[in-house]
C-alpha positions in Angstrom: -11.4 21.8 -12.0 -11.8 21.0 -15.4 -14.6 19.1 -16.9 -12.8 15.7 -17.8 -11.5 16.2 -14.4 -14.9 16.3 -12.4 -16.2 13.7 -14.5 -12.7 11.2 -13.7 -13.5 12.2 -9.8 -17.1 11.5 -10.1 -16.7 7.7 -12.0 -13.8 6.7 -9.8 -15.7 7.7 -6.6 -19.0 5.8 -8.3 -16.8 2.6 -9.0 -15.2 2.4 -5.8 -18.6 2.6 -3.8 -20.2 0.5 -6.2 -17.4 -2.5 -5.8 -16.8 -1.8 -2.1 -20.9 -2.4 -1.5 -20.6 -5.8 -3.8 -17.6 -6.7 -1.8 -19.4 -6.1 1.8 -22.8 -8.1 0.3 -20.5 -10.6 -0.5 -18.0 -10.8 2.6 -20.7 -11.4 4.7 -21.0 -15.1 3.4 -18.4 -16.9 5.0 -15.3 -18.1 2.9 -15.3 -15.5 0.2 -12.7 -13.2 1.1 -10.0 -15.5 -1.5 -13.1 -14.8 -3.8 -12.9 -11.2 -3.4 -9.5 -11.3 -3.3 -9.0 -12.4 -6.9 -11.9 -11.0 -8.2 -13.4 -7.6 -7.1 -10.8 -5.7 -5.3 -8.0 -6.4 -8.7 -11.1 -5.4 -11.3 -11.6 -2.4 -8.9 -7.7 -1.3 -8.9 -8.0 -1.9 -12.9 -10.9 0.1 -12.9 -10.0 3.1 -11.0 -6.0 3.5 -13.2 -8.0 2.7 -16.3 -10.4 5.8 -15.7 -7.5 8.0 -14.7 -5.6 7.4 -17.5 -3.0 5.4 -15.6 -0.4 3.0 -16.8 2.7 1.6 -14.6 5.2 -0.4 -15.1 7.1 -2.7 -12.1 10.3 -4.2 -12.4 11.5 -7.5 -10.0 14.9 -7.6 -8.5 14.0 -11.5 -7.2 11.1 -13.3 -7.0 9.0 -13.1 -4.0 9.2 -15.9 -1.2 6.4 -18.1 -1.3 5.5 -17.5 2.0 4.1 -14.2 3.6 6.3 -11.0 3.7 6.0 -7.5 4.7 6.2 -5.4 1.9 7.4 -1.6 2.7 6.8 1.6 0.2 6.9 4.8 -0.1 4.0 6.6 -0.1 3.2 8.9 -2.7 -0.7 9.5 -3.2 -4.0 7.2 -2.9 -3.4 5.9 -5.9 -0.5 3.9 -4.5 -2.7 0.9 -3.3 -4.7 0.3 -6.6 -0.5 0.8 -8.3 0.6 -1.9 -5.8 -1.9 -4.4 -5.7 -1.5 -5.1 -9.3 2.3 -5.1 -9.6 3.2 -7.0 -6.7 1.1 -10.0 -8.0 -0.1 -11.0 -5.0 -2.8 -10.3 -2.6 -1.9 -8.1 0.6 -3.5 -6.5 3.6 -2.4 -2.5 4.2 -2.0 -0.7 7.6 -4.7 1.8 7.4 -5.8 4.9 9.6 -9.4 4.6 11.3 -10.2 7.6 9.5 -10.5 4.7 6.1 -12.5 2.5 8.2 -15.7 5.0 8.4 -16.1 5.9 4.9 -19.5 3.3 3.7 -19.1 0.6 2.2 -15.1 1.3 1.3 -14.5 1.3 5.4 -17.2 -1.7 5.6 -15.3 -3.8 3.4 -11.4 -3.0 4.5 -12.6 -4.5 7.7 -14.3 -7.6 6.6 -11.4 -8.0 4.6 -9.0 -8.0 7.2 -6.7 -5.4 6.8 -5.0 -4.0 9.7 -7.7 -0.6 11.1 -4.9 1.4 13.6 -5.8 4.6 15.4 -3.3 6.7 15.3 -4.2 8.4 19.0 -4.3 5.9 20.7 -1.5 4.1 21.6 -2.4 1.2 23.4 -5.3 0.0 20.8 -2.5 0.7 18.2 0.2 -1.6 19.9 -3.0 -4.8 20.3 -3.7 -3.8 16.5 -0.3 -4.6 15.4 0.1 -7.4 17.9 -3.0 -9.2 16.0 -1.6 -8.1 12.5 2.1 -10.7 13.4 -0.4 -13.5 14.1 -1.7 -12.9 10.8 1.3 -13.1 8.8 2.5 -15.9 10.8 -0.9 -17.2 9.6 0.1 -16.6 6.2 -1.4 -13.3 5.3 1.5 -10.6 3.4 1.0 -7.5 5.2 2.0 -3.6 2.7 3.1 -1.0 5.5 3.9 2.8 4.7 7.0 3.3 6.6 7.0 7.3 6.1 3.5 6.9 8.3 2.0 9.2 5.9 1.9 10.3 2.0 4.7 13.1 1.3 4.6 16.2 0.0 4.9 16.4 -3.7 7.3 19.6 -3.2 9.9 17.9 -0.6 10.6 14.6 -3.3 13.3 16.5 -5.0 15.5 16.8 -2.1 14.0 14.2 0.5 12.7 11.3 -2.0 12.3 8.9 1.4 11.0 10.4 4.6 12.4 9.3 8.0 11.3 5.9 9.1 8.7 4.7 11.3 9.6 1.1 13.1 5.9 -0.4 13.5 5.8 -1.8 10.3 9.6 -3.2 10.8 8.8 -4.5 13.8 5.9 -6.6 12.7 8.1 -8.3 10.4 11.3 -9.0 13.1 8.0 -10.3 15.3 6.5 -12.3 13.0 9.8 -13.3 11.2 8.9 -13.3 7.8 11.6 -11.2 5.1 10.7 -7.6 4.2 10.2 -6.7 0.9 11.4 -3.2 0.1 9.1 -1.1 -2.8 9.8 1.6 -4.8 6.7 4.0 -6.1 7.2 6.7 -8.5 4.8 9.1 -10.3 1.3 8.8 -8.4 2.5 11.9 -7.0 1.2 13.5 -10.3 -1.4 11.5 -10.9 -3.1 12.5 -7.6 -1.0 14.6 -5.3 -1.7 14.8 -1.6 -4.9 17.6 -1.0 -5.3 17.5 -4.2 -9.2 16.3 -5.9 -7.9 15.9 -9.6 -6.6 13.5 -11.2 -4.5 13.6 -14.1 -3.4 10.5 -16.1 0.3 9.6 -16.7 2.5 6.8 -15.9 3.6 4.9 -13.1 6.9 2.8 -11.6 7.2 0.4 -9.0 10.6 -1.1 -8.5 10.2 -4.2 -6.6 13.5 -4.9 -4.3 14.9 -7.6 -2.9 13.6 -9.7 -0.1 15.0 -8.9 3.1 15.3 -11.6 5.3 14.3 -11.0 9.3 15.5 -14.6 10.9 17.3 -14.3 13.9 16.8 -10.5 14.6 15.3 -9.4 17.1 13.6 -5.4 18.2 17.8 -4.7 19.1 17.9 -4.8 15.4 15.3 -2.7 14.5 17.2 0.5 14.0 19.6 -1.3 11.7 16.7 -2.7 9.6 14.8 0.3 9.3 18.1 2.3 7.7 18.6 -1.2 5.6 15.0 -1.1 4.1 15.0 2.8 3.8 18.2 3.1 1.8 17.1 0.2 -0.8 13.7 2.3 -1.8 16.1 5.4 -1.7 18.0 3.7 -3.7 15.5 2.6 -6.4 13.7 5.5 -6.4 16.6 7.2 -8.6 16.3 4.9 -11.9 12.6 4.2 -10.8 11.7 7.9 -11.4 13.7 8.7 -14.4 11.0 9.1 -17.1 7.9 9.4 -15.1 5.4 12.5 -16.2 1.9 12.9 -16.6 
């Protein structure tokens, strides 16, 4: 690893325990998640593509309902959460692995936060997990979901851009009936690739689909609606990528 790489790895690791420790002081007073919400977790996304080197650029096909939605992306590196929270203009919870949830501070604050803690091997806490999440949108809470279940392989994009589908995260939007939003990600697969520790700088795109409503389905539908959601990010991933280096 290059100098300028260790030193990137070293700040963004710094800034990202130094703003998750702020965040879980401050969480622990009640009614400041909106606070933190429009305050520390954007300056941290800022913070951590501003030290990389990273700039994106995100295109709308439609505006966004005003009420909660389940956003769906591809899932291309760590980097695609900092990406995402600034380009879809709106704060989210994400569907994270336990694993996440034990890291200090970073784990302490995704919890007080709220965002949706599964484990993976187990499947009954998993299905109570996700049963809590619908109450939460139907709350009023937009909820991002990885569909692919995990980030891909850099080498496999070429030929397989969009891995086969998990339903959880289309299920939790048919339950809680609120539209999907499909998301297209392209290039954090250079800037951090998956078991990879450095991080290069280059440039991002997120294609922002159209919503996808869910009224009137029901889990009978969910194969349909997977394929439906799967084939728009396919399909943006094409222009979306054209371009993107590092």
């Amino acid at each position: 690893m290059s100098p300028r790489a260790l030193a990137v790895l070293v700040a963004e690791v710094a800034v990202t325990l130094v703003l998750a420790a702020a965040a879980t002081l401050l969480l622990l007073v009640p009614g400041t998640v909106p606070l933190v919400d429009r305050t520390l977790v954007p300056l941290w996304a800022t913070l951590v593509l501003r030290l990389a080197g990273v700039r994106f650029t995100a295109t709308r096909a439609a505006e966004l309902p005003a009420g909660p939605v389940v956003f769906a992306a591809n899932h291309r590196s760590h980097f695609d959460i900092p990406v995402l929270w600034l380009a879809l203009g709106r704060p989210f919870r994400f569907v994270a692995k336990r694993e996440l949830a034990r890291i200090p501070f970073f784990g302490w604050a995704l919890r007080l936060l709220g965002h949706v803690i599964v484990d993976r091997g187990d499947s009954a806490a998993a299905q109570a997990t996700m049963a809590r999440a619908v109450d939460r949108v139907r709350g009023g809470v937009s909820v991002l979901v990885f569909p692919e279940g995990t980030r891909g392989e850099p080498s496999r994009f070429a030929h397989e851009p969009v891995a086969p589908f998990k339903k959880g995260g289309i299920i939790l939007a048919i339950q809680a009936g609120v539209p999907i939003v499909p998301v297209a990600i392209a290039g954090t697969e250079r800037i951090l690739p998956k078991h990879a520790i450095a991080i290069r700088p280059g440039e991002v795109r997120v294609a922002i689909g159209k919503p996808i409503p869910t009224t009137g389905l029901t889990e009978a539908d969910r194969t349909r609606l997977t394929e439906e959601v799967r084939a728009a990010i396919a399909a943006a991933l094409d222009p979306a990528s054209a371009g993107v280096g590092g």
